[in-house]
N, C-alpha and C positions, 0 to 999 in steps of 0.2 A: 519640440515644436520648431520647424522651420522657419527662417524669418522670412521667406519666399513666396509663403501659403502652404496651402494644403500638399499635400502628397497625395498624385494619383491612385489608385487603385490598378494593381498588373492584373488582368483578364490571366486566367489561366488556360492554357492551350491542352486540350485533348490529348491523349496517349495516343503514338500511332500504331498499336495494335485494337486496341479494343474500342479505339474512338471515344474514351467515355472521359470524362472531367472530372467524375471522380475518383478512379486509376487514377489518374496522374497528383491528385491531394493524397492518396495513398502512398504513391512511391516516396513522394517529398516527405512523407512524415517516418516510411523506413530508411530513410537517406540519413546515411551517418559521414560527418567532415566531408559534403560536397560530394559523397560520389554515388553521382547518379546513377552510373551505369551497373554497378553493383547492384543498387536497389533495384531497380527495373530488370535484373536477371535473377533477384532472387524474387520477387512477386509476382515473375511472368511462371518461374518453374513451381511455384507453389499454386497459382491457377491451372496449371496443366496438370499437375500432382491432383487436384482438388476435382479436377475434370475427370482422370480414369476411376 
């Protein structure tokens, strides 16, 4: 608990392929040690994968 007050809440920002907000709680929860880019290239090829 802060002595400062509450802590804001971070708005989560849209993925910018698919624009959806849930993609991107997605990515963050296959994100391993911080790296996002990995995650965001393994769940864009597994949606394309999913797509053909």
């Amino acid at each position: 608990m802060p002595r400062k007050g509450p802590v804001p809440k971070r708005d989560v920002l849209p993925d910018p392929v698919y624009h959806s907000k849930t993609v991107t709680k997605f990515i963050n929860k296959v994100m391993l040690s911080g790296k996002k880019s990995v995650a965001e290239r393994v769940v864009y090829d597994a949606f394309e994968t999913i797509r053909e």
